[in-house]
N, CA, C and O atoms as CSV, one atom per row, in Angstrom:
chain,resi,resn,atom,element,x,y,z
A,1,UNK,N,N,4.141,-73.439,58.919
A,1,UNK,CA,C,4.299,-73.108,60.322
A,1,UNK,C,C,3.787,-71.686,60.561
A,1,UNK,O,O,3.974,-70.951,59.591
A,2,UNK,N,N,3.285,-71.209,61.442
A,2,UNK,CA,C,2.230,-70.112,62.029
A,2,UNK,C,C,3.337,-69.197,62.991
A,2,UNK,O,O,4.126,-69.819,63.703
A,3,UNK,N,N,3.348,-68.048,62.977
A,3,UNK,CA,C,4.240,-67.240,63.534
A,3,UNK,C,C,3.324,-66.750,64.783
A,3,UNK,O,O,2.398,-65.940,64.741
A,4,UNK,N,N,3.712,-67.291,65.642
A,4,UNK,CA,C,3.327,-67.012,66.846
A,4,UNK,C,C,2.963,-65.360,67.369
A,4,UNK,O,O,3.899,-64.612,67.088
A,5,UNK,N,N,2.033,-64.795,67.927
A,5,UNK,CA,C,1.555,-63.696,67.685
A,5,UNK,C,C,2.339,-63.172,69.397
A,5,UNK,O,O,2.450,-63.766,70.469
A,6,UNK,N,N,2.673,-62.048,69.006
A,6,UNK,CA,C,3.626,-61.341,69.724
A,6,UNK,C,C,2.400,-60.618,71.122
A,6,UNK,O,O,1.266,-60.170,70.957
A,7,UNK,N,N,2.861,-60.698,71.866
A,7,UNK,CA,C,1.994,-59.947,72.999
A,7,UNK,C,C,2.890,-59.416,74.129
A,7,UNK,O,O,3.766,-60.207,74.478
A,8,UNK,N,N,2.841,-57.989,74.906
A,8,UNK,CA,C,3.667,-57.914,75.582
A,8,UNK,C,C,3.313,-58.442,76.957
A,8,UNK,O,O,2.140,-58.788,77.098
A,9,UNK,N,N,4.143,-58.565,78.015
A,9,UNK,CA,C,4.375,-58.879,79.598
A,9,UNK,C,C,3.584,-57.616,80.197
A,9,UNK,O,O,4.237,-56.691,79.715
A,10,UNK,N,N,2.792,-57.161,80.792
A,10,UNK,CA,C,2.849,-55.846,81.345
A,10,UNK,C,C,3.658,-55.432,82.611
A,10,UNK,O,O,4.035,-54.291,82.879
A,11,UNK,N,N,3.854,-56.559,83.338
A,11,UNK,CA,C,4.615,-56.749,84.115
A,11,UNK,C,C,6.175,-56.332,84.289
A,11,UNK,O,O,6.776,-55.801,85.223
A,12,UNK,N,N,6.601,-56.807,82.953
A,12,UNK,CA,C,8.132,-56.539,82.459
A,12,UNK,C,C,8.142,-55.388,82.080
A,12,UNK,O,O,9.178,-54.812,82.415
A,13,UNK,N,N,7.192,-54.559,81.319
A,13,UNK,CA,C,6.913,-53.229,80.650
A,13,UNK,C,C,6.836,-52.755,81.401
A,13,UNK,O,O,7.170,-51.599,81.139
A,14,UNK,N,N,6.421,-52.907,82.925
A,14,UNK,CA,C,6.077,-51.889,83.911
A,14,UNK,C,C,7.754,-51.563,84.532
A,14,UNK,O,O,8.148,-50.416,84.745
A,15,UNK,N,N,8.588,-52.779,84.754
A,15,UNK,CA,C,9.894,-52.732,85.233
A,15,UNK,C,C,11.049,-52.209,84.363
A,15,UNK,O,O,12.113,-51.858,84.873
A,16,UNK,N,N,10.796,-52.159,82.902
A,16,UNK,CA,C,10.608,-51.218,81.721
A,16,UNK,C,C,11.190,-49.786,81.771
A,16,UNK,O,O,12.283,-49.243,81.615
A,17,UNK,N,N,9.680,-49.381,82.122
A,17,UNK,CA,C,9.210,-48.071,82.465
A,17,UNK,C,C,10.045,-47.273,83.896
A,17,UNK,O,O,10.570,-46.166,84.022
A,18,UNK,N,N,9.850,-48.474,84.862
A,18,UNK,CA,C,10.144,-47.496,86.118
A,18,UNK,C,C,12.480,-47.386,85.947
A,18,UNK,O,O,13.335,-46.558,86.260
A,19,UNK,N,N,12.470,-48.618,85.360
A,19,UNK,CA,C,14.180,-48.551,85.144
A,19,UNK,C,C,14.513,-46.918,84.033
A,19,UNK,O,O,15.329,-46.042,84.320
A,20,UNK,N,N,13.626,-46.939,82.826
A,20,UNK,CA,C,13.839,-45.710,82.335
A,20,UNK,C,C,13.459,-44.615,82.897
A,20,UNK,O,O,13.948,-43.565,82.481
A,21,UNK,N,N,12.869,-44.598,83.559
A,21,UNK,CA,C,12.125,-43.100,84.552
A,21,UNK,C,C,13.614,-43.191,85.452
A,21,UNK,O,O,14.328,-42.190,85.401
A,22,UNK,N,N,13.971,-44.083,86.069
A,22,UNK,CA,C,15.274,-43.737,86.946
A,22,UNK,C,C,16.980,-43.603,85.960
A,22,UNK,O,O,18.150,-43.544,86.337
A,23,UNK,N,N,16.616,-43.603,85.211
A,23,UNK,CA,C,17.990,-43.771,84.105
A,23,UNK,C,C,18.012,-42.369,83.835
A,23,UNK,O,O,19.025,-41.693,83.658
A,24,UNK,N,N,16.553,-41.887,83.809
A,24,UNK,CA,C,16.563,-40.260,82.572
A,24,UNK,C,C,16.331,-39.513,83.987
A,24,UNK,O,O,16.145,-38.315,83.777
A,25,UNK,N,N,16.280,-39.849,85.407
A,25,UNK,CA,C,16.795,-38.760,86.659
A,25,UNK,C,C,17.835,-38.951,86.653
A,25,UNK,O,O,18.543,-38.105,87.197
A,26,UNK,N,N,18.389,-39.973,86.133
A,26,UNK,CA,C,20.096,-40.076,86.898
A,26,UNK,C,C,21.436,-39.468,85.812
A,26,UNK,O,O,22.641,-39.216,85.845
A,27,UNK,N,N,20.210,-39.450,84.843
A,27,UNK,CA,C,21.254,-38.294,83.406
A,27,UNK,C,C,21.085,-37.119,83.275
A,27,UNK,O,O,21.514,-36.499,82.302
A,28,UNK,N,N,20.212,-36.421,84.544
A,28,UNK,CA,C,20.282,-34.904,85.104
A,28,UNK,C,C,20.840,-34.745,86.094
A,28,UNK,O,O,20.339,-33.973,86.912
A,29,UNK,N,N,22.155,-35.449,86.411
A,29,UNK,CA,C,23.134,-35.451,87.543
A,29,UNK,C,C,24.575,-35.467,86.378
A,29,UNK,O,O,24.863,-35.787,85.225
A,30,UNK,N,N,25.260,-34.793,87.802
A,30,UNK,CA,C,26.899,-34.543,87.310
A,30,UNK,C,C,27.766,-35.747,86.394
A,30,UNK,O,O,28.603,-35.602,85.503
A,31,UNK,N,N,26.933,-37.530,87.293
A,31,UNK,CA,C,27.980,-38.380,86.205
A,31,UNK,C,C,27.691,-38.338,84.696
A,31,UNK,O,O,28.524,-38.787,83.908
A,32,UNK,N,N,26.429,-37.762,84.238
A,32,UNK,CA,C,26.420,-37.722,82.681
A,32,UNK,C,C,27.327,-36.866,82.038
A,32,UNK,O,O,27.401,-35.717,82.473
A,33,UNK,N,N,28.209,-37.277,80.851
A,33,UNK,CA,C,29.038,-36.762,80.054
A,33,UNK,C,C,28.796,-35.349,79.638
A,33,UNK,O,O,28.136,-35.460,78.605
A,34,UNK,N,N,28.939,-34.331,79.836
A,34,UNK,CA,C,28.846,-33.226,78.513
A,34,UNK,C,C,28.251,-32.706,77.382
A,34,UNK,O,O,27.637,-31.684,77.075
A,35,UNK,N,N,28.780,-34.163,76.634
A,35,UNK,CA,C,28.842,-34.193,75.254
A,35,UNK,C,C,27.072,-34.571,74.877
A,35,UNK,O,O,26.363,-34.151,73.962
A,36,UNK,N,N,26.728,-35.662,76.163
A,36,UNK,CA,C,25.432,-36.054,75.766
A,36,UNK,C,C,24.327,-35.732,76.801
A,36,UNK,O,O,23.279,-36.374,76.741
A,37,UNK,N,N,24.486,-34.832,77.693
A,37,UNK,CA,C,23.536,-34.162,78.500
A,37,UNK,C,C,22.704,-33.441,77.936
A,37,UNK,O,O,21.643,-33.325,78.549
A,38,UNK,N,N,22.778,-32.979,77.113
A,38,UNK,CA,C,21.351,-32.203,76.418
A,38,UNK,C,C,20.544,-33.376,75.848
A,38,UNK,O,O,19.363,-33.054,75.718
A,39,UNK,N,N,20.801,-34.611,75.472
A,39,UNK,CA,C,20.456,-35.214,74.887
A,39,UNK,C,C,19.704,-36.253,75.407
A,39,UNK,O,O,18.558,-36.619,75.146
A,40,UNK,N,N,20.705,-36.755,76.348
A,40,UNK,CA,C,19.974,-38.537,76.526
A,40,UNK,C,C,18.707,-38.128,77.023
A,40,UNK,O,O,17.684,-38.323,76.366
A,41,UNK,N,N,18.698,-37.507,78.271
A,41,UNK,CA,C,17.380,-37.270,78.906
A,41,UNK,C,C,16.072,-37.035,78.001
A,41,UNK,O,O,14.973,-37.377,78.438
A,42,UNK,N,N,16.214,-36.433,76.703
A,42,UNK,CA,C,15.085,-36.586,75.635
A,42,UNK,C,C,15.060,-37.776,74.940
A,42,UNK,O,O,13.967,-38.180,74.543
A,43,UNK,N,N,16.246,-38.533,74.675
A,43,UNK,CA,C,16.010,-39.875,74.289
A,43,UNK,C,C,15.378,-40.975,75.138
A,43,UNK,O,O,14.574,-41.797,74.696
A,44,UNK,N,N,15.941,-40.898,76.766
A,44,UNK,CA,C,15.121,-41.757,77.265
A,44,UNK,C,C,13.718,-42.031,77.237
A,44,UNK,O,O,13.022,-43.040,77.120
A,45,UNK,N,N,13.446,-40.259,77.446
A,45,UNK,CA,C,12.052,-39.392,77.613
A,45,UNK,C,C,11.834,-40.875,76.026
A,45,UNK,O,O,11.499,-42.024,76.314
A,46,UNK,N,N,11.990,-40.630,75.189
A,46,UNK,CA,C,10.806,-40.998,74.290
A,46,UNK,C,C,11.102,-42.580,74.385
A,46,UNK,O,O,10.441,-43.195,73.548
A,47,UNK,N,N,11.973,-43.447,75.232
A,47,UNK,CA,C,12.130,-44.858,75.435
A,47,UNK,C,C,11.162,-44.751,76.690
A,47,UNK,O,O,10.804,-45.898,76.958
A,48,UNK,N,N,10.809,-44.182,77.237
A,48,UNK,CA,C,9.719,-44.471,78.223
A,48,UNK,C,C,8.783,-44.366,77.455
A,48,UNK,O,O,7.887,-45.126,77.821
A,49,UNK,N,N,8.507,-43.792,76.535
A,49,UNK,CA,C,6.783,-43.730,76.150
A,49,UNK,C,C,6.748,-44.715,75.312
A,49,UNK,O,O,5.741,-45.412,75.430
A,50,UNK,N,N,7.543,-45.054,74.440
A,50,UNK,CA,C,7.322,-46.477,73.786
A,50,UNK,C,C,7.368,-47.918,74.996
A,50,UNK,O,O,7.003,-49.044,74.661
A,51,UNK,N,N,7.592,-47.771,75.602
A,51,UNK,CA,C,7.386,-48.906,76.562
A,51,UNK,C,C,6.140,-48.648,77.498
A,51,UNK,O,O,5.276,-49.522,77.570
A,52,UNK,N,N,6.009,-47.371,78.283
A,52,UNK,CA,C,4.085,-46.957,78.141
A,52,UNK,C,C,3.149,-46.911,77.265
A,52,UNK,O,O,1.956,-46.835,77.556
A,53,UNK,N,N,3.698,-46.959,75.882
A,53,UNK,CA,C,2.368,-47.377,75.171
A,53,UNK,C,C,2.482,-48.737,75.082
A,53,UNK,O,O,1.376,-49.279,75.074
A,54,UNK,N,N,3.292,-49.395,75.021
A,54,UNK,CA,C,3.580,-51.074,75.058
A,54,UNK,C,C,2.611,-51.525,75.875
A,54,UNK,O,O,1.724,-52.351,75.661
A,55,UNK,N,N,2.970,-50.660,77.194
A,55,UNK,CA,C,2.261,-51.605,78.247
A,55,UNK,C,C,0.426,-51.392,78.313
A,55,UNK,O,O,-0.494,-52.150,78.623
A,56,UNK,N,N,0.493,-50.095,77.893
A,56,UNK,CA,C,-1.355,-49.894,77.581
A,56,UNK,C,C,-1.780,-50.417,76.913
A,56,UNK,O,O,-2.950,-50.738,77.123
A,57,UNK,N,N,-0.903,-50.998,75.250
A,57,UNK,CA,C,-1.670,-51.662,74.345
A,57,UNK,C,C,-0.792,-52.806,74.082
A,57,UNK,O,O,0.033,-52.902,73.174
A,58,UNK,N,N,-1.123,-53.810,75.152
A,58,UNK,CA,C,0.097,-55.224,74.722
A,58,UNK,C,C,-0.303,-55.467,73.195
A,58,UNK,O,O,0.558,-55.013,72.441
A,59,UNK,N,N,-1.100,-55.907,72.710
A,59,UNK,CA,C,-1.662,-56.779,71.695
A,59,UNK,C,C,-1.007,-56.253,70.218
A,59,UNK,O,O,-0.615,-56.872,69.228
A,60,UNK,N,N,-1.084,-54.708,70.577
A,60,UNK,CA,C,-0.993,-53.614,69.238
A,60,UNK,C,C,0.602,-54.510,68.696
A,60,UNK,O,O,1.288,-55.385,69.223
A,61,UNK,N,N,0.681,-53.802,67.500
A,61,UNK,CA,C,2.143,-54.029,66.941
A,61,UNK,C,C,2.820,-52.961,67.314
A,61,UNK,O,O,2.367,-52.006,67.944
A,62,UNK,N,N,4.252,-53.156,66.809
A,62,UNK,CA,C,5.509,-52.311,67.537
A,62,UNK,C,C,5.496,-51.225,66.547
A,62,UNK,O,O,5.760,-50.148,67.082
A,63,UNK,N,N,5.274,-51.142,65.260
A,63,UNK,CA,C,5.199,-50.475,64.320
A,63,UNK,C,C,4.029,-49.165,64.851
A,63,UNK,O,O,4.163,-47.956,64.664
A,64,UNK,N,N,2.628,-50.045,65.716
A,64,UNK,CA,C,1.498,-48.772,65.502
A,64,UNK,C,C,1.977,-48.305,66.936
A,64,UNK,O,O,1.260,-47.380,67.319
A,65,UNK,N,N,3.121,-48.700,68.008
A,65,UNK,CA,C,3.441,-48.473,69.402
A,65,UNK,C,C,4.595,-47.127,68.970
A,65,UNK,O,O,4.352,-45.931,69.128
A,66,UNK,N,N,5.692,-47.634,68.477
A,66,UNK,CA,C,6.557,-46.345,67.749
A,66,UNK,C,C,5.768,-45.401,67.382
A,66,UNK,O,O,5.686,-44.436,68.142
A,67,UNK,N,N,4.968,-45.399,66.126
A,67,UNK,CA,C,4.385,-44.286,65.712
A,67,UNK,C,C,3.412,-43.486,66.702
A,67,UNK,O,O,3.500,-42.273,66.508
A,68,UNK,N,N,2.602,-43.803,67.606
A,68,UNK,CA,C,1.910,-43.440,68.697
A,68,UNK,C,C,3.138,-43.047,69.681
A,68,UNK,O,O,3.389,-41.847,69.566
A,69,UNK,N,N,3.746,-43.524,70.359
A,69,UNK,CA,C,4.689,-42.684,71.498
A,69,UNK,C,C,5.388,-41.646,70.441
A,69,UNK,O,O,4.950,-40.521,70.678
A,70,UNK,N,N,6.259,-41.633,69.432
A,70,UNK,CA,C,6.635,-40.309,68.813
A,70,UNK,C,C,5.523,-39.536,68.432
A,70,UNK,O,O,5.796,-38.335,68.429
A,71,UNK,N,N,4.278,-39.819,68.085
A,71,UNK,CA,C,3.485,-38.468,68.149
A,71,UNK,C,C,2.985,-38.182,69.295
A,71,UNK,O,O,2.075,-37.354,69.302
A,72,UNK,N,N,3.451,-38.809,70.646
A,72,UNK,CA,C,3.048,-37.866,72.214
A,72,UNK,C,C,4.056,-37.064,71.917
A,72,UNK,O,O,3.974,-35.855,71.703
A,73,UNK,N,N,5.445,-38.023,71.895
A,73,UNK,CA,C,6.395,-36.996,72.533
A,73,UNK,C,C,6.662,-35.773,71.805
A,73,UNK,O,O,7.300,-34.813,72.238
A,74,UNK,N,N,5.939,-35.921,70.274
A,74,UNK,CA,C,6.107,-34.561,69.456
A,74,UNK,C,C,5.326,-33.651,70.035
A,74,UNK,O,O,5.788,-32.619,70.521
A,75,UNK,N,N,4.013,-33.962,70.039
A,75,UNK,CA,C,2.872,-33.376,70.726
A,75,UNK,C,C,3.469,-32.286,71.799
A,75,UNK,O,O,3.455,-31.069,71.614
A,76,UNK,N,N,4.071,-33.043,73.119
A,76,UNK,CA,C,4.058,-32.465,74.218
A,76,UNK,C,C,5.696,-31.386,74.001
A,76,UNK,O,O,5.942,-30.383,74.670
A,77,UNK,N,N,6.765,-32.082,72.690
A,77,UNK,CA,C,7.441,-30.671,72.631
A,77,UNK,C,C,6.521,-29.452,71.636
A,77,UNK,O,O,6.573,-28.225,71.725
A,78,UNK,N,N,5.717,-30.290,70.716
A,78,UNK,CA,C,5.014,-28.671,69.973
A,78,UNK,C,C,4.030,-27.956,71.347
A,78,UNK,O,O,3.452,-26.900,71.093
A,79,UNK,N,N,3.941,-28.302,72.158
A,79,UNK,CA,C,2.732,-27.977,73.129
A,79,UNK,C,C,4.321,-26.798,74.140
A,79,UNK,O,O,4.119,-25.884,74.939
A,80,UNK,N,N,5.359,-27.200,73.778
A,80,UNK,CA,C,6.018,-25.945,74.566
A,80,UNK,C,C,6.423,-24.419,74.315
A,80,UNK,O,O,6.960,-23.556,75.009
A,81,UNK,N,N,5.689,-24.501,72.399
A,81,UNK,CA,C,5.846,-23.585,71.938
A,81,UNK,C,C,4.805,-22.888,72.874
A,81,UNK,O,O,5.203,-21.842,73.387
A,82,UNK,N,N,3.695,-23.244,73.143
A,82,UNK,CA,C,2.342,-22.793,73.970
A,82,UNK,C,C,3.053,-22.226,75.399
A,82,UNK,O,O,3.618,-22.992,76.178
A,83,UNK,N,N,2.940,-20.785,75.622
A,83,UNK,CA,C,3.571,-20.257,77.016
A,83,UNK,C,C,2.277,-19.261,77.934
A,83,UNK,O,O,2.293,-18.234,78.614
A,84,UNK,N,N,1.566,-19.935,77.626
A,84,UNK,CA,C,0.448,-19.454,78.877
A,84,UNK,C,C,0.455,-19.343,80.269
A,84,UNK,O,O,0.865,-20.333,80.875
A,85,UNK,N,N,0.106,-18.393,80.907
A,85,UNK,CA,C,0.465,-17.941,82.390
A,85,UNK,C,C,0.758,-19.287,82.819
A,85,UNK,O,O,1.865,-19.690,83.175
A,86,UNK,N,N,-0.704,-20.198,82.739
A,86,UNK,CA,C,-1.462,-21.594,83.597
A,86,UNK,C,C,-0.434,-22.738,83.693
A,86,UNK,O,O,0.135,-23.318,84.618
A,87,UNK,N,N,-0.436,-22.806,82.560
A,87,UNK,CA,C,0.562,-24.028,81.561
A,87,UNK,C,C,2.035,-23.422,82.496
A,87,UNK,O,O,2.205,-23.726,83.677
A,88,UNK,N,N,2.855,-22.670,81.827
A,88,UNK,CA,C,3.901,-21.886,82.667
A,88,UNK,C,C,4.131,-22.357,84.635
A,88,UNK,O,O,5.166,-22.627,85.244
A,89,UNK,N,N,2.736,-22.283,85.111
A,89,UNK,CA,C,2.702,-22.602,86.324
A,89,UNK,C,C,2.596,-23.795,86.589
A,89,UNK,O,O,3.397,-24.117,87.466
A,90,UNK,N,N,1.782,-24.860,86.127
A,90,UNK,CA,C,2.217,-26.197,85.839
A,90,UNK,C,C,4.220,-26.855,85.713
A,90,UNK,O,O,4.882,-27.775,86.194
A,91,UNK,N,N,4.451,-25.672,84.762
A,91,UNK,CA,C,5.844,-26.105,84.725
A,91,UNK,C,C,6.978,-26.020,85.628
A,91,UNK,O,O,7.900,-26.833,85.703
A,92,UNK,N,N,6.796,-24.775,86.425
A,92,UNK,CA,C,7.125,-23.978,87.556
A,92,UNK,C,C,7.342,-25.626,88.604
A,92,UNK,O,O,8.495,-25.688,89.030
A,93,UNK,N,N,6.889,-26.259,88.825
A,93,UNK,CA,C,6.547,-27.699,89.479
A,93,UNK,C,C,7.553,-28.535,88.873
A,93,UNK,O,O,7.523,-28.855,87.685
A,94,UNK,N,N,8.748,-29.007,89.969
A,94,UNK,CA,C,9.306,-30.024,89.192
A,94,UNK,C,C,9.091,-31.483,87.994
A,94,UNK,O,O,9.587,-32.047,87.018
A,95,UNK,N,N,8.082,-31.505,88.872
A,95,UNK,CA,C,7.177,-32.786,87.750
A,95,UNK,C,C,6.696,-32.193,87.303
A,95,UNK,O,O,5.925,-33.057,86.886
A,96,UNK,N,N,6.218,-31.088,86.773
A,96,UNK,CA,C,5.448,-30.709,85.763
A,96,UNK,C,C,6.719,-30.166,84.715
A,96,UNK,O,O,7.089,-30.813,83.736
A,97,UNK,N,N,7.081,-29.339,84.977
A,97,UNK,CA,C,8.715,-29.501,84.207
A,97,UNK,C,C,9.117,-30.467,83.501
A,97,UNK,O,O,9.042,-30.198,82.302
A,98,UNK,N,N,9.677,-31.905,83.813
A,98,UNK,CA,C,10.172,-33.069,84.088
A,98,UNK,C,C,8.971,-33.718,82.495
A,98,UNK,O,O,9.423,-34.254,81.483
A,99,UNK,N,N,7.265,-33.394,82.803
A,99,UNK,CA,C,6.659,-34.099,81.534
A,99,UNK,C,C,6.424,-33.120,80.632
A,99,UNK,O,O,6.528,-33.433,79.446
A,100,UNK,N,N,6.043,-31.665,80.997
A,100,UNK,CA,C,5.427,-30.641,79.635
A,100,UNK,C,C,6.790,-30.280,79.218
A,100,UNK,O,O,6.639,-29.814,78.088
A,101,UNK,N,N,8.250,-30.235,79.568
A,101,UNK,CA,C,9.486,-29.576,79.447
A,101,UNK,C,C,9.247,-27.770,79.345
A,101,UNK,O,O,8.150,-27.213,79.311
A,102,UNK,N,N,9.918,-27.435,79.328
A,102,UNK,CA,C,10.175,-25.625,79.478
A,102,UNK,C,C,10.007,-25.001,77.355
A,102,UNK,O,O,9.029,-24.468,76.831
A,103,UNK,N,N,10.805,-25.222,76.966
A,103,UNK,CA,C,11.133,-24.626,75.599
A,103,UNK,C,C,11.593,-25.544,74.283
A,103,UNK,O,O,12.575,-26.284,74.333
A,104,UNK,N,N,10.974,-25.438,73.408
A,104,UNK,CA,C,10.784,-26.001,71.966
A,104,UNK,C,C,12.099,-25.694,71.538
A,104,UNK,O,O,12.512,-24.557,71.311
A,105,UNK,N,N,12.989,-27.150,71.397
A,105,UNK,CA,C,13.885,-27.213,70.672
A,105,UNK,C,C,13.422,-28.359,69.229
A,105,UNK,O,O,12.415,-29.054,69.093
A,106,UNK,N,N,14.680,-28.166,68.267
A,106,UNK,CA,C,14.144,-29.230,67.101
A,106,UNK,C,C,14.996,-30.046,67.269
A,106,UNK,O,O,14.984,-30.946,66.429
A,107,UNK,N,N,15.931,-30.121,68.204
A,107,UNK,CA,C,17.315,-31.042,68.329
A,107,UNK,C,C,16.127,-32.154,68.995
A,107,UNK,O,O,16.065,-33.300,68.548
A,108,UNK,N,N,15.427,-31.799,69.837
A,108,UNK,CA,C,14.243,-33.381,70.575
A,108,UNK,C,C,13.729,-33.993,69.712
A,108,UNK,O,O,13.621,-35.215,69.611
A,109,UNK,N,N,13.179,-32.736,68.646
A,109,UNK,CA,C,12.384,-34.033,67.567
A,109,UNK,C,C,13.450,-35.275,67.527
A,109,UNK,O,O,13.251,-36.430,67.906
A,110,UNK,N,N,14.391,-34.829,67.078
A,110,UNK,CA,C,15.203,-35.774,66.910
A,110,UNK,C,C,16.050,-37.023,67.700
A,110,UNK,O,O,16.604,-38.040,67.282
A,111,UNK,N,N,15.849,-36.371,69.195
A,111,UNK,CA,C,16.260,-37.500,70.385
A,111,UNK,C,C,14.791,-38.344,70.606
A,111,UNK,O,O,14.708,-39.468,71.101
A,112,UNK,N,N,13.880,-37.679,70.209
A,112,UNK,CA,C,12.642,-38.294,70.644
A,112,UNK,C,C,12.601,-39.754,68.842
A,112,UNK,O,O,12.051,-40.848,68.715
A,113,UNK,N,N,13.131,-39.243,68.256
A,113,UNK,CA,C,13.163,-40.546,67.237
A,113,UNK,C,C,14.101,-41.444,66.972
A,113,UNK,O,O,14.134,-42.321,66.108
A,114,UNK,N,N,15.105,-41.048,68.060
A,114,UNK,CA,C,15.868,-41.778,68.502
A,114,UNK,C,C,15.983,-42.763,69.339
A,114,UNK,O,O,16.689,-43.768,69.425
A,115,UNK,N,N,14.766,-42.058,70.216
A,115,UNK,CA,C,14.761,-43.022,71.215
A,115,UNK,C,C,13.627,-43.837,71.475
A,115,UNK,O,O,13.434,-44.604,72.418
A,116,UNK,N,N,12.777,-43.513,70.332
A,116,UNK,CA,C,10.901,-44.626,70.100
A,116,UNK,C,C,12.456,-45.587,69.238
A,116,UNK,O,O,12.789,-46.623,69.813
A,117,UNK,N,N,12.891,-45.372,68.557
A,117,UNK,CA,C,13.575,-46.366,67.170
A,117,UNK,C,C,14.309,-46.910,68.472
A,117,UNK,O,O,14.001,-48.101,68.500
A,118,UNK,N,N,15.062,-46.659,69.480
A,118,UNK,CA,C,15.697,-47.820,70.435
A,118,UNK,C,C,14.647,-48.274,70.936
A,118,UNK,O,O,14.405,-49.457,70.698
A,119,UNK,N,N,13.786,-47.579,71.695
A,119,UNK,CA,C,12.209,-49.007,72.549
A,119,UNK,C,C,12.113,-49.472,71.381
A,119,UNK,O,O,12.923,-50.394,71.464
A,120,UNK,N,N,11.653,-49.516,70.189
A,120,UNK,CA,C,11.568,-50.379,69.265
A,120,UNK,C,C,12.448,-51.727,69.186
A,120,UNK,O,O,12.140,-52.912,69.307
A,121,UNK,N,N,13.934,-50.924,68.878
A,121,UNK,CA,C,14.721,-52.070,68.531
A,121,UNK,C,C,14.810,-53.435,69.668
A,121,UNK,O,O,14.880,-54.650,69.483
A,122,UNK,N,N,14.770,-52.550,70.950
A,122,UNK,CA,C,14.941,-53.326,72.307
A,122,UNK,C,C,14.054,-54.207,72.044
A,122,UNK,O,O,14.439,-55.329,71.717
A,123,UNK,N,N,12.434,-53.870,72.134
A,123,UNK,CA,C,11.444,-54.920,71.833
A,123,UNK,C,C,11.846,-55.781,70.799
A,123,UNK,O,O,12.106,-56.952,71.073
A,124,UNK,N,N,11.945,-55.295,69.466
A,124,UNK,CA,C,12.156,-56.339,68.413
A,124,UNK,C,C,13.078,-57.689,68.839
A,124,UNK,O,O,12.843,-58.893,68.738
A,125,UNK,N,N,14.109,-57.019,69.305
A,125,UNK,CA,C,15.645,-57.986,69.236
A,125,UNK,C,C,15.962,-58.366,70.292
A,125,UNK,O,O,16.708,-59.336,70.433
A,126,UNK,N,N,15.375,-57.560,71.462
A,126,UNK,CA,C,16.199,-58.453,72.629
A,126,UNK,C,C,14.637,-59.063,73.558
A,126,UNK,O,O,14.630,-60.029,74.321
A,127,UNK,N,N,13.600,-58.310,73.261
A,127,UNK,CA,C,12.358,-59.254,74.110
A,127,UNK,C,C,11.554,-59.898,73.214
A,127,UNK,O,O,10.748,-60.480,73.940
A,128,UNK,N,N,11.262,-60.167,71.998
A,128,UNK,CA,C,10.415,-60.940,71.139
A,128,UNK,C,C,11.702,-62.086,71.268
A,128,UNK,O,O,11.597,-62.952,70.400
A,129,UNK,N,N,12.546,-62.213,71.911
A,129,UNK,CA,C,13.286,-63.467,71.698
A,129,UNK,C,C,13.606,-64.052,72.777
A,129,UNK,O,O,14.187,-65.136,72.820
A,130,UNK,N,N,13.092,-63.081,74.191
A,130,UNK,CA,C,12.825,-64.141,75.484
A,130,UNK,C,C,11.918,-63.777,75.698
A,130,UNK,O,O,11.787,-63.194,76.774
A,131,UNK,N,N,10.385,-63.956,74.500
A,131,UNK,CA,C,9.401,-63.797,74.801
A,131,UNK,C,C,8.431,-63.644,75.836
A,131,UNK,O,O,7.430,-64.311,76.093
A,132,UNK,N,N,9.035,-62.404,76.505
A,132,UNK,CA,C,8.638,-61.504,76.977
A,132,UNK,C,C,6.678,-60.631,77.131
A,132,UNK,O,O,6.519,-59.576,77.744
């Protein structure tokens, strides 16, 4: 028997995307906990990019989709060590804020591999099984 070759929805990836873009505004408001406000918002941050690279490259595997969204989202925190007037003024801009972030922490590396390993798991376990 032939294992049916996995492809994503772009459609669903797109509804995906825009549910995590509104999850990681709504965990820079007062109802988020304390304990995990420094945090989720970088975890989502890197569950949106595994579901934007999903949706750019349906065909790819989840394995080369993880490894590609954690090296943006590393990328764009090593890119905050970079404090140039230009860049700086870019950030100055709520949305520009919001994607380049302000200052290089190492606690993100770590929400950011937290949170490609959940878009991962999500894909693996809960949409390769309402094939999606």
């Amino acid at each position: 028997m032939t294992k049916k070759k996995f492809q994503r929805n772009r459609f669903h990836y797109l509804l995906f995307i825009l549910t995590t873009v509104a999850l990681g505004l709504a965990s820079r408001t007062d109802i988020t906990p304390q304990l995990i406000y420094p945090y989720i918002g970088d975890i989502l941050y890197a569950v949106m990019f595994f579901f934007i690279i999903g949706f750019l490259f349906p065909k790819r595997s989840s394995l080369w989709v993880i490894v590609i969204s954690v090296m943006a989202c590393y990328s764009i925190e090593l890119l905050q060590l970079y404090q140039a007037e230009w860049i700086n003024n870019i950030r100055s801009y709520k949305l520009g804020g919001l994607v380049l972030g302000y200052g290089f922490l190492w606690s993100d590396m770590l929400c950011y591999s937290i949170g490609a390993l959940f878009g991962y798991l999500v894909e693996r376990f809960l949409l390769t099984k309402a094939v999606l």
